[in-house]
C-alpha positions in Angstrom: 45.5 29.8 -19.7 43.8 31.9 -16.8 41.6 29.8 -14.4 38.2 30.6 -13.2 39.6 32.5 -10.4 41.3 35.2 -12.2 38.1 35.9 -14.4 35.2 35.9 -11.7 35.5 39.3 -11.0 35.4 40.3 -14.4 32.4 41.5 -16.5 31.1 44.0 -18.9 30.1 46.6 -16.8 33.3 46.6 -14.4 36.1 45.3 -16.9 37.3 48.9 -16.9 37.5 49.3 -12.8 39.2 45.7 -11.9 42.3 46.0 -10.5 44.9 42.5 -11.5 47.4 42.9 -8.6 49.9 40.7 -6.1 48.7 39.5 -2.5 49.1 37.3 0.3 47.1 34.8 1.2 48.9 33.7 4.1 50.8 36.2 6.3 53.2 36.0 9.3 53.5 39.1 11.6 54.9 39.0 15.5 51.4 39.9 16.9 50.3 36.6 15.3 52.7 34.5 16.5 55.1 32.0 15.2 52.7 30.0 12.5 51.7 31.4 9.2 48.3 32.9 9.6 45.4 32.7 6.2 44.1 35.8 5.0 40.6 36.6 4.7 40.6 40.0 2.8 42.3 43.2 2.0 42.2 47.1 1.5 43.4 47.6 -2.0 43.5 51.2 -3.3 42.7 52.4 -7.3 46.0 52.5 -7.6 46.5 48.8 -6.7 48.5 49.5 -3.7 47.2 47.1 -0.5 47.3 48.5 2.4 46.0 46.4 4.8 45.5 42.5 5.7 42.8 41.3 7.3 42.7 37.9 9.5 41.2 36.0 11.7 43.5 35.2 14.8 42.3 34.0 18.0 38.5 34.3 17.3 38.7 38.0 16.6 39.6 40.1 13.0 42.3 41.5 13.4 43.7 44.2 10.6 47.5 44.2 9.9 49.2 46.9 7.7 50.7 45.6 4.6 54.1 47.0 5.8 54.4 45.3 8.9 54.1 41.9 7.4 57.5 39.8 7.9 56.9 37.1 5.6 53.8 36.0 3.0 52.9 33.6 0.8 50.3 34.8 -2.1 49.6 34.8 -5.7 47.4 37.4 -8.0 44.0 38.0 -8.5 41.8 40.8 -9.6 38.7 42.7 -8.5 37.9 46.4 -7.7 39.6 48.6 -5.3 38.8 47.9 -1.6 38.6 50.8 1.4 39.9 50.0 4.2 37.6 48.1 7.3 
């Protein structure tokens, strides 16, 4: 059964333009330090593909590209494609 979470996004008009896809909610990259650090959003193209993370580290956003992460922790979710900050 889905939960609330992974239907929220979803509704007539947009069913078609929701994008189901895989991401982190936690990330860990050497900028960030040793601790793994919660994310607050993400770039996701049309094609599903995320290309950036970003979090909030130190008081500041700060945007990591979805390459450079060493480690993650995540889940799926869907919603419409995201540009970049």
């Amino acid at each position: 059964m889905k939960t609330f979470n992974e239907y929220r996004d979803l509704n007539k008009t947009n069913v078609d333009k929701v994008i189901r896809h895989d991401w982190a909610t936690h990330i860990k990259h050497p900028s960030l330090g040793e601790e793994f650090v919660k994310v607050k959003e993400h770039s996701l193209t049309e094609d599903g593909v995320i290309d950036e993370y970003y979090v909030m580290h130190n008081d500041k956003l700060v945007t990591i590209k979805a390459e450079e992460v060493t480690e993650s922790h995540g889940g799926k979710h869907s919603h419409k494609a995201k540009k970049k900050n």
